[in-house]
Each structure stands twice: as C-alpha cells, then as structure tokens.
C-alpha positions as CSV (number, residue, x, y, z in Angstrom):
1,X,-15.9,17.4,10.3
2,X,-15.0,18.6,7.2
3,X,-10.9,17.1,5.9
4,X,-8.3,19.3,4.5
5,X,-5.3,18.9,2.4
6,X,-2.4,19.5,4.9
7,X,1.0,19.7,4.4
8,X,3.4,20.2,7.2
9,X,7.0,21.5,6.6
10,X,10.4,20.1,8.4
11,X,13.9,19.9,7.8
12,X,15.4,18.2,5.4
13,X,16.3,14.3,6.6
14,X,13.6,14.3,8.8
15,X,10.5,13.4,6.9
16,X,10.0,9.8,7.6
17,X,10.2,10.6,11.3
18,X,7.6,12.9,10.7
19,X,5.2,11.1,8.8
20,X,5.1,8.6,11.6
21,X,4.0,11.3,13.9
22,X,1.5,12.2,11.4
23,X,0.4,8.8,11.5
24,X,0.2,8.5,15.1
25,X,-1.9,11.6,15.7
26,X,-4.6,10.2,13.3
27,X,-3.4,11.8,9.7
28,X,-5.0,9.8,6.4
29,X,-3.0,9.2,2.9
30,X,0.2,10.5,4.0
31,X,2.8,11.2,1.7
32,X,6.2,12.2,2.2
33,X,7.6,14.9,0.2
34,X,11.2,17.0,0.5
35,X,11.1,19.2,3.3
36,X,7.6,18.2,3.7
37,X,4.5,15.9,4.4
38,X,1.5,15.8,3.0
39,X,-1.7,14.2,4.4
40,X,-5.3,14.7,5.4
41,X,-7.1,16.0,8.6
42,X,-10.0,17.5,9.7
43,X,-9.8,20.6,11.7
44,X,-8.9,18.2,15.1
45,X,-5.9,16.9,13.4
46,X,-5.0,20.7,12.6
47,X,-4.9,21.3,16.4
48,X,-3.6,17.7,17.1
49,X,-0.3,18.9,14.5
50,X,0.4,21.9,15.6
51,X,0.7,20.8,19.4
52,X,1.8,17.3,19.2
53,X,4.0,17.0,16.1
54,X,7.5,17.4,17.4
55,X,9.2,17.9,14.0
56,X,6.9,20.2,12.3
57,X,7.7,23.3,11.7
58,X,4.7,24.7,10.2
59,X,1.1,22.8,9.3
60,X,-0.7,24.6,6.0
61,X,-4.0,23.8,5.1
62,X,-4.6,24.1,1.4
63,X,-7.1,26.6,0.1
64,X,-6.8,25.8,-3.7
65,X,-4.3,24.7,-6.2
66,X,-4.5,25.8,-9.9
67,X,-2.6,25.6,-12.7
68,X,-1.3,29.2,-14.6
69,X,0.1,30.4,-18.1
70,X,1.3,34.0,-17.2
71,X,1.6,36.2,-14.1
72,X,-2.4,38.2,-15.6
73,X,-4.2,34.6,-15.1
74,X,-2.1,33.6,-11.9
75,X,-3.3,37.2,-10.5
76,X,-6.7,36.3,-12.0
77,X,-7.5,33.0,-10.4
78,X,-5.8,34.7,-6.8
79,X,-8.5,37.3,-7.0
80,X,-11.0,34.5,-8.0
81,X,-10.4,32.8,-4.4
82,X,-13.6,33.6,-1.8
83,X,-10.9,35.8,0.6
84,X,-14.1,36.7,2.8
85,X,-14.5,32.5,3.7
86,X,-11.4,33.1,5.0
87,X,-10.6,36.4,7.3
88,X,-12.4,39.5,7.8
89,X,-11.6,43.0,6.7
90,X,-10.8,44.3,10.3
91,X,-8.2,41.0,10.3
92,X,-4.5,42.0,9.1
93,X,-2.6,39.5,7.0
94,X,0.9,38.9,5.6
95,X,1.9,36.6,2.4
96,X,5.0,33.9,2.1
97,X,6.0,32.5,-0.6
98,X,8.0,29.7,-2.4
99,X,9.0,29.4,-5.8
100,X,10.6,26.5,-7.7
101,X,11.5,26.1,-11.9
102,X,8.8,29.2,-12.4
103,X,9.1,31.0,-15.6
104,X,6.3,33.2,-14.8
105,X,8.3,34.3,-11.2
106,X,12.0,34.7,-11.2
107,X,12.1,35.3,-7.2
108,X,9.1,34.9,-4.0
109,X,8.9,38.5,-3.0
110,X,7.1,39.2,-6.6
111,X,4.8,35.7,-6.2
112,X,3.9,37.4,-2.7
113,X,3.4,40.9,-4.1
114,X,1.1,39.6,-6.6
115,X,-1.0,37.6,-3.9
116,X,-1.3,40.4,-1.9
117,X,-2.2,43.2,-4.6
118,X,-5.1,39.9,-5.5
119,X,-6.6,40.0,-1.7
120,X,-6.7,43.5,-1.5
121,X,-8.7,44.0,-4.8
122,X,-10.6,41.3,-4.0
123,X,-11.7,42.6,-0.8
124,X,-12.3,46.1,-2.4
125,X,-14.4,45.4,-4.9
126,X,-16.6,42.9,-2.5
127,X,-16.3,45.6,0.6
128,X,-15.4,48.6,-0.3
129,X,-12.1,48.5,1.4
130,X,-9.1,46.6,2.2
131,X,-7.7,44.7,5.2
132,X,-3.9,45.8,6.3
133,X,-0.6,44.1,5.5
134,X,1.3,43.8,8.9
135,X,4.7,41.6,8.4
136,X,5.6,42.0,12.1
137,X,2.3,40.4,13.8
138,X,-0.4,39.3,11.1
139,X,-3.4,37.3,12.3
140,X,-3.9,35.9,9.2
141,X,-0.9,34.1,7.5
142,X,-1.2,33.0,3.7
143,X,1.8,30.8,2.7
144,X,2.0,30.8,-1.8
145,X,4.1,27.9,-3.1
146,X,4.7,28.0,-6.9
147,X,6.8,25.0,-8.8
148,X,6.7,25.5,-12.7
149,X,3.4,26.6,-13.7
150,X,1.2,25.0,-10.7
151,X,0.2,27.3,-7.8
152,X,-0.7,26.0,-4.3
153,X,-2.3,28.7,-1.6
154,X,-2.8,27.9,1.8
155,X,-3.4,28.7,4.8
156,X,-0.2,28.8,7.7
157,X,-2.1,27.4,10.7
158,X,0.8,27.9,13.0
159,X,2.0,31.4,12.8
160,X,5.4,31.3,14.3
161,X,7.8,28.3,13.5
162,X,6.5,25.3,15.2
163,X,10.4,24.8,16.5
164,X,9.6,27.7,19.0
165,X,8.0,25.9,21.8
166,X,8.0,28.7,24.5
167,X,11.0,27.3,27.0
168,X,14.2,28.6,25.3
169,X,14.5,32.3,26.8
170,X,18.4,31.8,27.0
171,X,20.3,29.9,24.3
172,X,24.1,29.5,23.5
173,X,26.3,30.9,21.0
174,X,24.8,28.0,18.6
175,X,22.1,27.2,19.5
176,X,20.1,23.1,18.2
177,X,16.9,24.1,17.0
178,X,14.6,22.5,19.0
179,X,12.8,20.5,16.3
180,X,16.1,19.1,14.4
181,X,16.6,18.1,18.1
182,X,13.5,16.3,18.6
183,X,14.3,14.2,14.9
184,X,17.7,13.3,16.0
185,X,16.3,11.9,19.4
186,X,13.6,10.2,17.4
187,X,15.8,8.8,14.6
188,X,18.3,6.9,17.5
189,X,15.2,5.0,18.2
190,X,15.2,6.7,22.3
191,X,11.9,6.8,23.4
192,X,12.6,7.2,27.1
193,X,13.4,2.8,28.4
194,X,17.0,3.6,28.9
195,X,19.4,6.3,30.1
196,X,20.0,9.2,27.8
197,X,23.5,10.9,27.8
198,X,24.2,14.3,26.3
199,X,27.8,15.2,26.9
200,X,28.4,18.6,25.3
201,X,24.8,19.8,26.0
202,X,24.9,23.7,25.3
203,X,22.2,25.1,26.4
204,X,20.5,22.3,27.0
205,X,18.0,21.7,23.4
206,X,18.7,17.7,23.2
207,X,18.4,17.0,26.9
208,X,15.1,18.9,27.6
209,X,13.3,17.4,24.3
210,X,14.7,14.1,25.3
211,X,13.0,14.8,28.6
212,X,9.6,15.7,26.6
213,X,10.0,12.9,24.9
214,X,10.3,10.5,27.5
215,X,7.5,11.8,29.9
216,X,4.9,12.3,26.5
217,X,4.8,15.9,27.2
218,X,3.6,17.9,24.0
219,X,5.8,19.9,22.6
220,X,3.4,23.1,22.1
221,X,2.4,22.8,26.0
222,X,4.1,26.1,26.3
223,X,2.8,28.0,23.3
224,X,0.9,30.7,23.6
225,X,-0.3,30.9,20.4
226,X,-1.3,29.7,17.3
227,X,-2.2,31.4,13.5
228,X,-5.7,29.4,13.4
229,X,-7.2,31.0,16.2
230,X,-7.7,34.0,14.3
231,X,-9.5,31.7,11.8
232,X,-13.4,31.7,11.0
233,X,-14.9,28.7,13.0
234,X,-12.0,28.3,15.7
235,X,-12.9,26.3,18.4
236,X,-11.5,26.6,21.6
237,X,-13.1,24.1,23.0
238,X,-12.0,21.8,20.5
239,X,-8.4,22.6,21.1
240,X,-8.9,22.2,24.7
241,X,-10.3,19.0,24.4
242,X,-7.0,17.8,22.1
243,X,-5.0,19.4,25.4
244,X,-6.5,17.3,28.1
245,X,-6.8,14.0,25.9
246,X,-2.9,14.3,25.9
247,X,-2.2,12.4,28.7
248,X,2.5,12.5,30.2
249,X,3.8,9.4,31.4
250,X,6.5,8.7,34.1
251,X,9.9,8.2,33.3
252,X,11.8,6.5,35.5
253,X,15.5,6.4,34.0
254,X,18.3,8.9,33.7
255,X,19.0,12.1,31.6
256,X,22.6,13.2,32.3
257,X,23.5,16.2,30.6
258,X,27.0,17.8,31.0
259,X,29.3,20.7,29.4
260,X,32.7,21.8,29.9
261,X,31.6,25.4,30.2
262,X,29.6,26.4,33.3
263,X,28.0,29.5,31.8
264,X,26.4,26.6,29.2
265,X,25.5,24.4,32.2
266,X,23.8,27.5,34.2
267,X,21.6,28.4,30.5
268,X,20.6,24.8,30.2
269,X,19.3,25.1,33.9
270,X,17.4,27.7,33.6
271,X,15.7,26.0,30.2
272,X,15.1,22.9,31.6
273,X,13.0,24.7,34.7
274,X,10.6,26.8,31.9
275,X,10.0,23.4,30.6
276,X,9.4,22.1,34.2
277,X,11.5,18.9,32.8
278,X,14.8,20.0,35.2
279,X,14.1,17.1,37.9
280,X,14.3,14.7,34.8
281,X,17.8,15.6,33.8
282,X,20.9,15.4,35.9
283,X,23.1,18.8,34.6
284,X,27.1,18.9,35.3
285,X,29.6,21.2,34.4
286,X,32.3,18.9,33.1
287,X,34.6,17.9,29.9
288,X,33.5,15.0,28.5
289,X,37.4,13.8,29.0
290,X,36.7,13.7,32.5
291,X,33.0,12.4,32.4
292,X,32.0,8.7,34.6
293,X,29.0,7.4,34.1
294,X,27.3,4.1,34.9
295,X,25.4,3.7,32.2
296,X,24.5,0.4,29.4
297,X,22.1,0.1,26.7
298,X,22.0,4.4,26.5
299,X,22.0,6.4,24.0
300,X,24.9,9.1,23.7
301,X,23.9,12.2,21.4
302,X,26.8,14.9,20.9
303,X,27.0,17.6,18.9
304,X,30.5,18.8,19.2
305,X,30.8,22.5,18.9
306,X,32.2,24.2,15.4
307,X,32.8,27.6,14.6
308,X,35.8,29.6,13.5
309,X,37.0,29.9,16.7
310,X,38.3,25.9,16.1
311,X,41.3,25.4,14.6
312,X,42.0,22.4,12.1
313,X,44.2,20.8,15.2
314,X,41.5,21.9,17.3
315,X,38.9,19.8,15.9
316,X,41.6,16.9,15.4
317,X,41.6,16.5,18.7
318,X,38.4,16.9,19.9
319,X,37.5,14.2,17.4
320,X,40.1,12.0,18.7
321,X,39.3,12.5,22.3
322,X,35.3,12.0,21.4
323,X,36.2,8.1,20.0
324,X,38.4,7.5,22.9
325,X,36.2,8.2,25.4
326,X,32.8,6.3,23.5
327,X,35.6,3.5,23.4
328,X,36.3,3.3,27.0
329,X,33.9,4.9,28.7
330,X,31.0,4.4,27.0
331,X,30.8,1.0,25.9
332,X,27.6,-1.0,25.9
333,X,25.9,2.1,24.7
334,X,25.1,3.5,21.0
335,X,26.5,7.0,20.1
336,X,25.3,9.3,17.5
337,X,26.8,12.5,16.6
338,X,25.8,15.7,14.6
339,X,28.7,17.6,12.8
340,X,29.0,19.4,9.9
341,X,32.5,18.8,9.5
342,X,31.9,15.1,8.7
343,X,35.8,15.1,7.2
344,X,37.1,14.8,10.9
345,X,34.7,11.8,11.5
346,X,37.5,9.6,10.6
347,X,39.3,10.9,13.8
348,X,36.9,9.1,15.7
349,X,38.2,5.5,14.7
350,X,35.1,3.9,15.1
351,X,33.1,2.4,12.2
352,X,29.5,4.0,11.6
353,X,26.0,2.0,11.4
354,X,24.4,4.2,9.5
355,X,25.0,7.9,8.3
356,X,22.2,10.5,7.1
357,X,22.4,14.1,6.2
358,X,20.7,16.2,8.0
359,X,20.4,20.0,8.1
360,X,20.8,22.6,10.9
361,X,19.6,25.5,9.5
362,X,21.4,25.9,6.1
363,X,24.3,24.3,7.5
364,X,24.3,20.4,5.7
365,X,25.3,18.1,8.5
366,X,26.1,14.2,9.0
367,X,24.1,12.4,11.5
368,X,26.1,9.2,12.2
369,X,25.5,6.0,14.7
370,X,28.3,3.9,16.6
371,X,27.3,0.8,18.8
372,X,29.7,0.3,21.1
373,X,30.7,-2.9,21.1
374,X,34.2,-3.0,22.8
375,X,34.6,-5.9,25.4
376,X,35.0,-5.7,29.0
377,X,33.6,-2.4,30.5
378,X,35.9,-0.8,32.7
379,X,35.3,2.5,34.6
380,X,38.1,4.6,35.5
C-alpha cells in the first residue's frame, strides 16, 4: 500500500500524548508539531487514526506542498493539482483554511476562496462543468494551510471533528470536550489498574472516556461516518477489518463518578448508556464535601465548574473545600485538576507535581497533579 504524509490536529498540550498513539497504531517518522503531528501511513493507518486515536481531532492526508510568490502563482499551482485523482464532478466539496505570517493572504476566508475558484476552473476546463460547494454537508473536504510563502493542501479524512464520537446527545451547561478529556486521562498516567474518581462529573465526558479507556474500546465505535469514504479507492472492507482486529478488554476496578446537581447526574446517565460503558461507572448525586470513598492508589480528575455565575468568594471556597477534602479524604491517591482560573490554585494548599497548560476550547487552562501523601487515612 501506497504511504501518505499525515498530519493529525489536537489541542494544544496534548501532542506528546498523541504521538504515542500515533506510535502505537503503527505510524512511521513521527513528528510532533503545535497543535499537531505529523507522520506517515498508508491508507490502513488512515482508518486505524481516525477510529482509534483518542486525541485527534482531525487526520489530513497531504496532497501537495508548494512554495508561492503572489496570490496569480499560488492560484496557478492549485489549478495545476490533478482534482479528478481525487473526487468526481457529481461529488460536492467545501475548502478550510489556515493561514500563518502570509503576506500574500491577510485572512483564511480569501486562501479558501482562491482554492475553491482553482477546483472549479480546473474541473471546467477538464469536464466541462463544475462540482458544487456545499459548506453544510460536503463529501469531499479540502483543508489549505498557508505559513509565509509555503502552501500545504490536503485532504480532511475525517469530516466532522474527531472529538465527536457519537454518545454525547445531552451535555451540560459546559460541557469537556471529549478529546481534551481523553488527553487529560492519558496524561495522569490511568490506563484502567486502579479506581478512577471523578467528583464534579457534569455530564459525564471524563468518566465515560475513562471507561473507554479502561475496557480498550475505540473511541470512533460510535461514528457513523467518516470524510474518506467518499474518497476514490475506499475500502470497506479494509475499514472493517481495522474494526474487528480491535479487540476490548475487561476491567475489573471502579469508576465512581458523582455531582452535586442531580439534573448533571441524570445527563451523565443517559451518556454513559449510548456508550454502553454505564455498568463500568458507579454515578451519585452528591457534593464532593459529602463524598466517602474507599479508595488508594486512584486517580482523582476534577474540573471544578467556572462561569460568571461564580463569585470571587465563590471560587475561594470551592478551592478551599477541594484541598481539604483531597487532604482528608483522598489520601493515598493522586489528584489532578483542570481550571482556568489557575490564580485560586493556591487555595488548595497543596503543592503541585507538575503543571501544564492545556486548552479547552480557546479558553487556556492549567492542568496540575497533587499525590496525596498525608499520613494515616481516616474515613469519616
């Protein structure tokens, strides 16, 4: 099989934990990049990315990269590209793109326009006619990225964003993407040999991944499509193959996953049954104030709620109470926690292993980690 330059995108912070699930799936000279990894696959590792990789967003496949003086040549060398090898005239098609340090584009929507005025009149002068733009439900997405004078097209193998596994039908008023999610499991080191505690759970996003994670269930097992089945030479049977090879494991510890509103409790329910995970994780409506677990060598993940809605005394507290009750309640265990308002941290009064900046949606966040060393456990 022929191999491809791929490149799949992630959040920010999470590109190491990425590449290693490049690695695992059988990707060659990987290379870590910002917001992005780059290796190479044939067109099995293009199925193997899009439904195994649990913090991909989106997997491209490079059709050319050229270099450009003006916006004339740029346009030129576009319409140079063999569209035909590509899609069909009956197929409709959209155009992304990203721009960095251009002086030739000042913004993406131009960069796109060109790309697309190039296609068409490449497809006219070769056919006669021109396949349809549709921005709402293409078959055929091509994804532009320009920095400085250097242009790389590609194709978008996966259509919608990878993070969109298929489960999530009900979500809360802030919802974890799933894929930051997944990274954040994945960069506590949890793979499923101890108990997993998520205390302010929302509608459920870390517990259910957790869940996938632990029982080696693929994180596109619910998708119901995918971009590069609308390509030239897709192979079904090929993707079928990389299904069934995909073998779940059991799990045999604890996911406890708790929130002091029911309504939150009742969505992540009602989650964890679309992604047939819900015997795996033990749900309860409760403040983590009041929570009693018997649990050692687990990892805590908590991503304390924000918003407006908080006040500065608010958060004070809930910060406070958060490192009282890792303190007492949770020693033996390691906690990590996900805030964007890293200045209350210190409220905690617990001294970080490590810290990393991570990203939930354009919002920058700190990921921190806390072993729990206090001495003699007690439970209350």
């Amino acid at each position: 099989m022929e191999n491809y330059n791929l490149t799949a995108k992630t959040y920010a912070g999470l590109e190491s934990v990425l590449a290693k699930e490049i690695e695992a799936i059988g990707g060659k000279n990987i290379r870590e990049g910002h917001r992005a990894v780059f290796y190479e696959g044939n067109l099995e590792i293009i199925y193997k990315s899009n439904y195994l990789l649990r913090t991909a967003l989106r997997v491209f496949k490079e059709i050319t990269l050229f270099r450009f003086n003006d916006v004339d040549q740029f346009y030129l060398k576009c319409k140079e590209v063999n569209w035909l090898k590509y899609f069909a005239i009956n197929q409709s098609f959209v155009v992304n793109s990203t721009v960095a340090n251009s002086p030739a584009f000042r913004n993406s929507m131009f960069a796109s326009l060109k790309v697309k005025d190039a296609i068409a009149d490449h497809f006219r002068e070769k056919k006669g006619k021109r396949p349809d733009v549709d921005t709402r439900n293409p078959e055929i997405f091509v994804h532009v990225h320009i920095n400085r004078n250097t242009c790389s097209l590609s194709l978008d193998s996966s259509g919608e964003s990878l993070h969109k596994r298929g489960y999530r039908v009900h979500q809360g008023k802030a919802p974890l993407s799933e894929v930051l999610a997944a990274g954040m499991i994945l960069l506590s080191g949890w793979k499923g040999n101890t108990d997993f505690i998520d205390p302010m759970c929302g509608s459920g996003t870390l517990s259910i991944e957790a869940a996938m994670i632990a029982q080696n269930i693929a994180p596109g097992r619910f998708r119901k499509e995918y971009a590069f089945e609308n390509w030239p030479g897709y192979n079904p049977q090929l993707l079928e193959k990389v299904k069934e090879n995909h073998q779940t494991r059991p799990f045999t510890k604890k996911i406890y996953a708790s929130d002091i509103l029911r309504e939150n409790v009742l969505t992540a329910e009602s989650n964890a049954r679309r992604a047939r995970v819900f015997s795996a994780i033990k749900f309860q409506t409760c403040n983590m104030q009041d929570l009693r677990l018997e649990a050692n060598n687990a990892v805590v993940i908590i991503n304390p709620p924000y918003g407006e809605r908080l006040t500065p005394d608010n958060i004070n507290s809930l910060y406070s109470m958060i490192g009282e009750r890792l303190k007492h309640q949770f020693a033996g265990n390691t906690a990590w926690i996900l805030t964007s308002q890293k200045e209350y941290l210190k409220c905690i009064g617990l001294k970080p292993a490590q810290k990393m900046t991570l990203y939930n949606g354009a919002l920058e966040c700190t990921y921190s980690s806390y072993p729990l060393f206090s001495g003699k456990r007690t439970y209350q």
